[in-house]
C-alpha positions as CSV (number, residue, x, y, z in Angstrom):
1,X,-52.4,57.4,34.6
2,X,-54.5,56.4,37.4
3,X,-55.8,60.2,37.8
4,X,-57.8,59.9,34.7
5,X,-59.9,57.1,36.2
6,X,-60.5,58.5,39.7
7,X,-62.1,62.0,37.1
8,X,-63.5,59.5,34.6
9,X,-67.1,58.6,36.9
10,X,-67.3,62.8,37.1
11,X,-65.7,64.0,34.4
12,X,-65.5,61.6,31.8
13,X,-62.1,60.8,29.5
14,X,-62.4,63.0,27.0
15,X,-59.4,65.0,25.5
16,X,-60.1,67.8,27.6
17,X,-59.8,66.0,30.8
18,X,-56.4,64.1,29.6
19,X,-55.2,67.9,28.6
20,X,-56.0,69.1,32.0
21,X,-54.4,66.0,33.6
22,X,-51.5,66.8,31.5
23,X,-50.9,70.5,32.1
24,X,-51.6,70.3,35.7
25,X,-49.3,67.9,36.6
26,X,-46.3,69.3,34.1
27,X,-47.1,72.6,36.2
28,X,-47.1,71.2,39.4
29,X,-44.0,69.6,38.6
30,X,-42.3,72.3,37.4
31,X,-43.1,74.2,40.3
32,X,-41.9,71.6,42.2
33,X,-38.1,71.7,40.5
34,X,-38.2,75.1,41.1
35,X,-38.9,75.2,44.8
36,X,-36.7,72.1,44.9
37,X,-33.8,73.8,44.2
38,X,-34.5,77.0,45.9
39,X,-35.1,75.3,49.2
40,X,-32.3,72.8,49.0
41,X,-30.2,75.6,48.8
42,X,-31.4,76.6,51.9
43,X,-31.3,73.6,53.7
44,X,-29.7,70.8,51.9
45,X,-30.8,68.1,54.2
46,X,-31.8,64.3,53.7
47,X,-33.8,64.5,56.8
48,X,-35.9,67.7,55.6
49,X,-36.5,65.7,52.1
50,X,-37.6,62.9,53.7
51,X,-40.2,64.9,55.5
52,X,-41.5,66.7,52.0
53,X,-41.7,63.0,50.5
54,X,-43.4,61.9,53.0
55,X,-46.0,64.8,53.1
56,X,-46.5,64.5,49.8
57,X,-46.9,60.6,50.6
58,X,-49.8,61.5,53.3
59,X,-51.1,64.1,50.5
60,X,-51.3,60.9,48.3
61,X,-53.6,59.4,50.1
62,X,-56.0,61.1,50.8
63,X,-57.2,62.0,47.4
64,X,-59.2,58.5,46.9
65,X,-60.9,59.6,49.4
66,X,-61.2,63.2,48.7
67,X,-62.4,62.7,45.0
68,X,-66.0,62.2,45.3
69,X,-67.2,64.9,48.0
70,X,-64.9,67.3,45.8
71,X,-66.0,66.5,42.4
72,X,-69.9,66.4,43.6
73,X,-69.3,70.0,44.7
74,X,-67.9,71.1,41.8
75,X,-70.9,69.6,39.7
76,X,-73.3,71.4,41.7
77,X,-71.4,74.2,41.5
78,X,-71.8,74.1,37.7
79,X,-75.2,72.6,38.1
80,X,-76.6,75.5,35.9
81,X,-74.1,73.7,32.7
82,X,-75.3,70.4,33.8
83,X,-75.5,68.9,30.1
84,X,-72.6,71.0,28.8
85,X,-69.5,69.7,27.9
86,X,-68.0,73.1,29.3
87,X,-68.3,71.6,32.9
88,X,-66.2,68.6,32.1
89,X,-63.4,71.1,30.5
90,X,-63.5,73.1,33.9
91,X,-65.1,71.0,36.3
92,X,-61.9,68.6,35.8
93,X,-59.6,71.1,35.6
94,X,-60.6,72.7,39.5
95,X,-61.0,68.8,40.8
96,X,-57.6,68.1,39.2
97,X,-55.5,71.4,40.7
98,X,-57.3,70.7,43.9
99,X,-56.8,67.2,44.6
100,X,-53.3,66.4,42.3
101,X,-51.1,69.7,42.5
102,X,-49.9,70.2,45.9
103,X,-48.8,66.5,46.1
104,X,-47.2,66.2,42.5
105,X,-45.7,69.6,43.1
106,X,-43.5,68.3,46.6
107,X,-43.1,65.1,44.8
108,X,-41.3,67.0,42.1
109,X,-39.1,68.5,44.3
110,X,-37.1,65.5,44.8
111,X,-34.9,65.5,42.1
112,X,-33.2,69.1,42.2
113,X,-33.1,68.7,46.0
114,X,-31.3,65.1,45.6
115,X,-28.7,66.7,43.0
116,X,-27.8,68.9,45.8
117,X,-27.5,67.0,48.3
118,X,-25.3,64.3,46.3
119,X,-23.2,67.0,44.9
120,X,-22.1,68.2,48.5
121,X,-20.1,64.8,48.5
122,X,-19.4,64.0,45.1
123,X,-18.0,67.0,42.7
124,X,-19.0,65.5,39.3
125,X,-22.6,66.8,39.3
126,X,-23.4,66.1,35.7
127,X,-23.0,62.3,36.2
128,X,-24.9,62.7,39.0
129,X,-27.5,64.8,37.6
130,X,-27.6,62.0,34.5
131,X,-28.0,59.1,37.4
132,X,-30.7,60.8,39.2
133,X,-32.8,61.6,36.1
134,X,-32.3,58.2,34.3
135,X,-33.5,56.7,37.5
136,X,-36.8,58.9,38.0
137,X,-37.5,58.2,33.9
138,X,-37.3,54.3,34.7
139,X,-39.5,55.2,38.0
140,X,-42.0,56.5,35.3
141,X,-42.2,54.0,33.3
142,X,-42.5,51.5,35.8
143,X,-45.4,54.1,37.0
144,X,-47.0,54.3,33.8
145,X,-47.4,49.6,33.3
146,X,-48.0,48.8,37.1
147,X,-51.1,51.0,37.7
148,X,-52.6,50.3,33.6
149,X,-51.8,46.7,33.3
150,X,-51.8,45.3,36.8
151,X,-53.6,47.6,39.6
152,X,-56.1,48.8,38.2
153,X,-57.6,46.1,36.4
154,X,-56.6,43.9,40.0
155,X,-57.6,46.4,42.7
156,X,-59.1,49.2,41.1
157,X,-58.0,53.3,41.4
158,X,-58.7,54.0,44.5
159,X,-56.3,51.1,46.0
160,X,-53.7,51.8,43.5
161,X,-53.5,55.6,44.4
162,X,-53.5,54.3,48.3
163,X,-50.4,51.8,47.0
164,X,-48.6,54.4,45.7
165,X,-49.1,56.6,48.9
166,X,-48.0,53.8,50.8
167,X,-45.3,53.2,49.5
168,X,-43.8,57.1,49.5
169,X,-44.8,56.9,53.3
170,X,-43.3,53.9,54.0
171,X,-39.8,55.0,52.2
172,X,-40.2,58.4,53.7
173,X,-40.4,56.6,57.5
174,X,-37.8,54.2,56.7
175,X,-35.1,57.2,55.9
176,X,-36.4,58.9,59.3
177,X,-36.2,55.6,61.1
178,X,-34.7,57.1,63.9
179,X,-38.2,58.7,64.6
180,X,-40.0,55.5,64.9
181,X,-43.5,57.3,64.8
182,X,-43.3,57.3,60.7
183,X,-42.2,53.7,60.7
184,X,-45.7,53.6,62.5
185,X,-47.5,56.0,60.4
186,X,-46.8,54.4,57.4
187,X,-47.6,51.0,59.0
188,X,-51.1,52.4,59.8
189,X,-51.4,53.8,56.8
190,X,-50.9,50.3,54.9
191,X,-53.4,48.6,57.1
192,X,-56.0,50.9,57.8
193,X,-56.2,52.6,54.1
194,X,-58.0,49.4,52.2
195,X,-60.5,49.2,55.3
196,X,-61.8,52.3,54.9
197,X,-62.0,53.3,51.4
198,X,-65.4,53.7,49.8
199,X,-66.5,50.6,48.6
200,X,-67.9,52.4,45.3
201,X,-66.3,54.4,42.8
202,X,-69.3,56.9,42.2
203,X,-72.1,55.7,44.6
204,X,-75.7,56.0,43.3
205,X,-79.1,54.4,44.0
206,X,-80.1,51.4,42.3
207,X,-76.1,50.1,41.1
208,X,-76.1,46.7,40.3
209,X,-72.6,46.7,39.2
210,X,-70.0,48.9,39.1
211,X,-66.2,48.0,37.5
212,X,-63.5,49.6,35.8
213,X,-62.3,48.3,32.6
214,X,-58.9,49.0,30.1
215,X,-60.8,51.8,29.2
216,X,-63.6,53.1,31.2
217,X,-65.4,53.2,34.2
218,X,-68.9,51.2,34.0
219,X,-72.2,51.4,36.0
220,X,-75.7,48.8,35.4
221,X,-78.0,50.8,37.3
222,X,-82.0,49.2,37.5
223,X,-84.7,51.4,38.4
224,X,-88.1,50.9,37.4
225,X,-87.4,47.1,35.7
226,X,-85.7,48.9,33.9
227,X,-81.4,48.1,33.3
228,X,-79.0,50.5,31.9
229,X,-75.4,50.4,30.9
230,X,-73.7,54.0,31.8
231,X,-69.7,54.6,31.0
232,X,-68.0,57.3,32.8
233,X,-69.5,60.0,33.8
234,X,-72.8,58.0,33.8
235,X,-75.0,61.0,32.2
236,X,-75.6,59.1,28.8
237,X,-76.9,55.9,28.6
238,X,-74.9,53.3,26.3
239,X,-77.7,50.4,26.4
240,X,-80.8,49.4,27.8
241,X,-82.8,46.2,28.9
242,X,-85.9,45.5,30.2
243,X,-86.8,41.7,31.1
244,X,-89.2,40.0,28.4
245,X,-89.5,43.3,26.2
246,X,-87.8,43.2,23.0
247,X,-88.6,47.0,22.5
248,X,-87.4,49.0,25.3
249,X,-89.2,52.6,25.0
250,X,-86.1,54.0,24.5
251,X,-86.6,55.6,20.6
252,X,-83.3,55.5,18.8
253,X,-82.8,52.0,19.6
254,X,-86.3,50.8,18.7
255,X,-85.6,52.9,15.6
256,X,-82.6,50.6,14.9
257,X,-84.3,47.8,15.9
258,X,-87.0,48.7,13.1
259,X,-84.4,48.9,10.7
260,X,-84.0,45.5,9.1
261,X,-87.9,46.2,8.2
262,X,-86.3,48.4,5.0
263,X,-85.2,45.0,3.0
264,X,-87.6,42.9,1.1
265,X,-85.0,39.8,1.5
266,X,-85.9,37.5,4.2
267,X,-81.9,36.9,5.0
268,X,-80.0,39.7,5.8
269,X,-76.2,40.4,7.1
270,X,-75.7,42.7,9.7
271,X,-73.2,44.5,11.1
272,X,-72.7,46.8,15.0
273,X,-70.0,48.8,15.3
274,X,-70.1,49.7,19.4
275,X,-72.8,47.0,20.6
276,X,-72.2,47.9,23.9
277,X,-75.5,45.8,25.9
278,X,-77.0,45.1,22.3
279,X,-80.0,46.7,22.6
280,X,-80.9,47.3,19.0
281,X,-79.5,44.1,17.7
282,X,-81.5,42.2,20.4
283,X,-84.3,43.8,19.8
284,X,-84.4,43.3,15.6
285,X,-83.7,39.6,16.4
286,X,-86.9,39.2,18.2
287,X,-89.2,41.4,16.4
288,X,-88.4,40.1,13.3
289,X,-88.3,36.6,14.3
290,X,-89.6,34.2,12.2
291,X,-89.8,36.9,9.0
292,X,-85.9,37.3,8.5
293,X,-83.2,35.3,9.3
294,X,-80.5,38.1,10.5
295,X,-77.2,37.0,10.7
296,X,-75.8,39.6,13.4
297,X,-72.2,40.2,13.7
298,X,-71.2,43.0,16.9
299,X,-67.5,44.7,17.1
300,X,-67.3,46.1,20.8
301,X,-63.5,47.4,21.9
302,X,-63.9,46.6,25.6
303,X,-64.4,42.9,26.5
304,X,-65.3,43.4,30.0
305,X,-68.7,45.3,28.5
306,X,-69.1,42.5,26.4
307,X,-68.9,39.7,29.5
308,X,-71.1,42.6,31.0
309,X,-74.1,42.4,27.9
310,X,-73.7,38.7,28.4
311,X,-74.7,38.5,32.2
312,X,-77.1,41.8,32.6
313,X,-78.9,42.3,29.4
314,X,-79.5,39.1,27.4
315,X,-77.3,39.0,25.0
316,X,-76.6,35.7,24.2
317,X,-78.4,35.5,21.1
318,X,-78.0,32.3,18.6
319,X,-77.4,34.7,15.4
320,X,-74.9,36.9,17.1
321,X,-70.9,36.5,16.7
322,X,-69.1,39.3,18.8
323,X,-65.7,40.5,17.9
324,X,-63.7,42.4,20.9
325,X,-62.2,44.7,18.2
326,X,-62.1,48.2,17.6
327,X,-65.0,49.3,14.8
328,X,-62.4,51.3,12.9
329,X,-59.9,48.1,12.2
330,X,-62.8,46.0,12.1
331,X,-64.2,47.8,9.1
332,X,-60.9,48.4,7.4
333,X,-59.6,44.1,7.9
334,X,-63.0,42.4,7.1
335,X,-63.8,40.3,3.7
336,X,-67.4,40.8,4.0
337,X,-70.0,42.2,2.9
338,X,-73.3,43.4,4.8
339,X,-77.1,44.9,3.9
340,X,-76.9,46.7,7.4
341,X,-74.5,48.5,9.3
342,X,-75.4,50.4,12.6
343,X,-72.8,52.5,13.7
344,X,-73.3,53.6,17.3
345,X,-70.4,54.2,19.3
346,X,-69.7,56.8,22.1
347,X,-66.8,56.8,24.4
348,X,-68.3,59.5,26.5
349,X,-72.1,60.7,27.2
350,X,-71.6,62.3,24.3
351,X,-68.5,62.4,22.2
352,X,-67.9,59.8,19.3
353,X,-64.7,58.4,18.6
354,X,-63.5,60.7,16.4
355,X,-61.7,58.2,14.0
356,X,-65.2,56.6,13.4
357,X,-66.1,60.4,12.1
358,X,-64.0,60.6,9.5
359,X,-63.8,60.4,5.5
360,X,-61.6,57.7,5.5
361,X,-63.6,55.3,7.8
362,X,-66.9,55.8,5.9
363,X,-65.1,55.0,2.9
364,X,-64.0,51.6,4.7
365,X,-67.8,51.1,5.3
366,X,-68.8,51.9,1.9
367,X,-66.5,49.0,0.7
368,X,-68.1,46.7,3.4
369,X,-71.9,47.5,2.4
370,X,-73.8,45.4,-0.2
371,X,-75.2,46.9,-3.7
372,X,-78.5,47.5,-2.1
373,X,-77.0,47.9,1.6
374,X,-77.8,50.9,4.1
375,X,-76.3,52.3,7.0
376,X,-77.7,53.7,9.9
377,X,-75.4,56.2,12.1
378,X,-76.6,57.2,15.8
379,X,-75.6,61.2,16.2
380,X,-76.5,62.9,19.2
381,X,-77.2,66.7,18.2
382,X,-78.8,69.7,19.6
383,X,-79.9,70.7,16.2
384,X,-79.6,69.8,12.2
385,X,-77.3,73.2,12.6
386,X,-74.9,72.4,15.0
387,X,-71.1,72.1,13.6
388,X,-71.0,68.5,14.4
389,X,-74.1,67.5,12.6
390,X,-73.1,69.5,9.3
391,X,-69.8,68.1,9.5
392,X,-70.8,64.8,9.8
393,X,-73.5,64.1,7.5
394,X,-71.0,66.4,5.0
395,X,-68.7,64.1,5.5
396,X,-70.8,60.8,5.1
397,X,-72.4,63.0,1.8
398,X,-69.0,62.5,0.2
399,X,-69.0,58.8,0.7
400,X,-72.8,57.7,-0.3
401,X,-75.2,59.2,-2.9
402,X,-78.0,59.3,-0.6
403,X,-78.1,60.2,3.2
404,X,-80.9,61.0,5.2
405,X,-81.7,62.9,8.6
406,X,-84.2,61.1,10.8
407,X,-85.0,62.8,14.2
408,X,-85.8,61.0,17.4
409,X,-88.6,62.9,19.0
410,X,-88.2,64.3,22.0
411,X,-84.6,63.6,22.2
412,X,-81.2,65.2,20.7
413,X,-80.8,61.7,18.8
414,X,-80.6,61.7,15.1
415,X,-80.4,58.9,13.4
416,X,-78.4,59.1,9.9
417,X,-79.2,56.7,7.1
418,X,-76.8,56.2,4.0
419,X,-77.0,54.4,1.1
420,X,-75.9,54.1,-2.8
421,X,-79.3,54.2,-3.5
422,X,-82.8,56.5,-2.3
423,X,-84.7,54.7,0.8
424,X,-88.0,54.2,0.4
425,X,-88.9,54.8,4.2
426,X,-92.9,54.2,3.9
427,X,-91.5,50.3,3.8
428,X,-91.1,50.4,7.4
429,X,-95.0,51.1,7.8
430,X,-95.8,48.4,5.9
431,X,-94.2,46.1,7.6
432,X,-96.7,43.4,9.1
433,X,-94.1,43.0,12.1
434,X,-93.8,47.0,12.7
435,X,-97.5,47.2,12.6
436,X,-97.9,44.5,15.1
437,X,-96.3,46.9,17.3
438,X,-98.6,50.4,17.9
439,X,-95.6,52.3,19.7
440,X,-93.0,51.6,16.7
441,X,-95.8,52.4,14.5
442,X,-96.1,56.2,16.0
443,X,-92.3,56.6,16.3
444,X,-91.9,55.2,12.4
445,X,-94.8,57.2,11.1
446,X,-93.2,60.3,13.2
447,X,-89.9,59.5,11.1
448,X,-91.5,59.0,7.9
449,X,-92.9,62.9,8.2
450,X,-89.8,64.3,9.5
451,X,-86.8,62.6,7.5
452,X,-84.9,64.8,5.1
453,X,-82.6,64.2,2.5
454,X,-79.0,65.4,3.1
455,X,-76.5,66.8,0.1
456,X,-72.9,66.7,0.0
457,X,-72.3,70.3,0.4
458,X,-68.1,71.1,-0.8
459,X,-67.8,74.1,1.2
460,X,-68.2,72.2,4.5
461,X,-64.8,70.8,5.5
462,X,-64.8,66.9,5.7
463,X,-63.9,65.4,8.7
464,X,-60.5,63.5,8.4
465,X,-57.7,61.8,9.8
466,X,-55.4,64.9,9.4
467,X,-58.4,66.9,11.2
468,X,-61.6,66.0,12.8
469,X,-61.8,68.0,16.1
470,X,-64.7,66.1,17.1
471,X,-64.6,66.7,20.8
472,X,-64.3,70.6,19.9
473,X,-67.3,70.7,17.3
474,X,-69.3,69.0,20.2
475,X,-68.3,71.2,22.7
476,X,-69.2,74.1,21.4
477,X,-72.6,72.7,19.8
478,X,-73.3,72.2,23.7
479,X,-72.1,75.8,24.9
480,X,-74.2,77.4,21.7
481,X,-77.1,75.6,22.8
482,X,-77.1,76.2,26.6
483,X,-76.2,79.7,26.2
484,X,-79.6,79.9,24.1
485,X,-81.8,78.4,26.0
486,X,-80.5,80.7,29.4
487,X,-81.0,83.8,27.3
488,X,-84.3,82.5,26.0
């Protein structure tokens, strides 16, 4: 459990990093049961256990410690697939053999070697088998709570690795306590291990904070007057907020921002799923300030980036009511109705969640949109040909009669617009509170020229619940693109 999180700064979570996690650790482990019982038959001692636990206690911890220098190799080692998802499938994979197997495979030799040993006393070997292995599973699962519900969110995943450790060491020494140097060992283990762990998770220039949440791994990094909100592996940037600016510079969420312009109405309800810092919805309230009353509601699944948007980037707006919900039960459990919905949620640099992808949850958004409603979808894409984008705006084809394909300039960002009815974008430009604003104006008119109408297209396979491989579609969009531009 806690492995994911000491990757997650590097690597991100995606499901390729929880696969590797997965398959390394089931190898080392079976590796371990095998040399387990090889070895034990060899030498079916307590003491010569005691001395593999306690290795693999020592092994332990060192890998907080070990993580960063490693993973920042193996990043610059892959430098040349720097944007690619193909570095987080085998970047984690090396970082997660190298740091995790040796120690998981001696730990796993415990329980064949402990069968043997027991069974030299006692003859009925399958109750003792059936002891040893109900004992380990209840181990687990007290291995699987401690470290989600109370460690990490208490001491973070480096000192919960270094508990663990400890702990192995500490048992390890007590069963050699005859050789009082591992009583010591382990005692200097405990003491000196929390004074010298690296204060940060991922250190970097300009951090302003740096936490660990239920589920992810947060920067705010400032540079330039300028704050960002990073998750993971920090590459993407979830939100953005610069001190007495309304519009940040950044286009997509200016875009957004722009968005409310598209309704005559001077009151309009409007929804966020993934606010994250509230950029966009921050930034509509002010520009539009005193033209439209915009009654704001943001879902956000993680309530320590909410707390976060709170302190760091202004958001404590007056028309704002946040819900710490996930945007897919949100949508599905809500009685109302809204003109706007901006859909812009990313659990990674650049993955969406894949169940806010699919048929089914743009059909619960369709229910929750007014008559005259729109929505506007952030998609990051290296082209209008990529996979991903084909199967997502297929897939949001067969839910609305009209959706559009704005492109960000100078960015992969796309912005998607759906609705039952056309859009009329040359609204936005005649906004009196866009054209107060010469910047918006360019990146408008530069949308105006370049939006493009989007038909449902039946031999592209929707994106479902059954199916919507997401993280796949994206990873080779990536790869495609990458292996283009090297060849170009």
């Amino acid at each position: 459990m806690t492995a994911s999180r000491l990757l997650a700064p590097y690597f991100g979570t995606s499901l390729f990093v929880w696969t590797n996690i997965i398959a390394v650790i089931m190898s080392a482990l079976a590796v371990g049961y095998w040399l387990g019982g090889k070895i034990s038959e060899r030498r079916p001692e307590m003491t010569f256990l005691l001395k593999i636990i306690l290795i693999g206690g020592v092994l332990c911890f060192i890998i907080p410690f070990l993580i960063e220098p490693l993973s920042v190799y193996i990043l610059s080692d892959l430098a040349l697939m720097s944007s690619a998802s193909w570095v987080i499938l085998f970047g984690s994979f090396f970082a997660t053999v190298f740091v995790f197997f040796l120690p998981i495979m001696l730990l796993g030799m415990t329980s064949p070697y402990l069968i043997k040993i027991i069974s030299l006393r006692h003859t009925d070997v399958g109750n003792v088998s059936g002891t040893i292995f109900a004992v380990s599973t209840i181990g687990s699962i007290i291995g699987t709570f401690l470290p989600s519900i109370v460690f990490i969110a208490w001491l973070g995943s480096k000192k919960t690795i270094l508990i663990f450790a400890v702990t192995l060491i500490i048992v390890a020494a007590l069963g050699l306590v005859n050789r009082r140097r591992f009583i010591y060992l382990g005692m200097l283990a405990f003491v000196a291990g929390p004074i010298f762990i690296p204060p940060s998770l991922r250190p970097e220039p300009n951090i302003i904070l740096e936490t660990e949440s239920v589920y992810q791994y947060i920067q705010v990094v400032e540079e330039g007057g300028v704050r960002s909100l990073k998750y993971n592996e920090g590459t993407g940037t979830q939100s953005v907020f610069v001190p007495d600016q309304f519009l940040t510079g950044h286009m997509y969420f200016d875009v957004m921002a722009a968005s409310p312009a598209l309704f005559m109405q001077g009151e309009l309800d409007v929804l966020n799923i993934g606010l994250a810092g509230g950029t966009a919805v921050r930034g509509m309230s002010y520009l539009f300030e005193g033209e439209k009353q915009i009654n704001i509601e943001g879902v956000e699944i993680d309530n320590t980036i909410i707390q976060i948007a709170k302190k760091y980037f202004d958001l404590n707006l007056d028309n704002l009511k946040i819900y710490n919900q996930d945007g897919r039960i949100f949508a599905r459990s809500t009685e109302k109705k809204y003109d706007l919905i901006l859909v812009d949620a990313y659990s990674n640099q650049i993955y969406i969640p894949w169940h806010l992808t699919t048929d089914e949850f743009f059909r619960n958004i369709e229910a929750i949109l007014k008559e005259k409603g729109v929505v506007a979808l952030n998609l990051n894409s290296t082209s209008e040909e990529s996979g991903l984008f084909k199967a997502l705006t297929n897939t949001m084809a067969h839910n609305f009669n009209y959706v559009y394909s704005a492109p960000i300039p100078r960015t992969f960002n796309y912005i998607i617009f759906a609705a039952r009815e056309p859009i009329d974008f040359n609204i936005l430009l005649d906004n009196q509170k866009v054209n107060e604003n010469s910047s918006l104006v360019d990146l408008i008119q530069y949308l105006v020229e370049n939006q493009s109408i989007i038909r449902y297209n039946p031999e592209i396979a929707l994106l479902t619940d059954d199916c919507a491989p997401v993280e796949h579609l994206t990873d080779f969009m990536y790869w495609d693109y990458f292996v283009n531009l090297y060849q170009n």
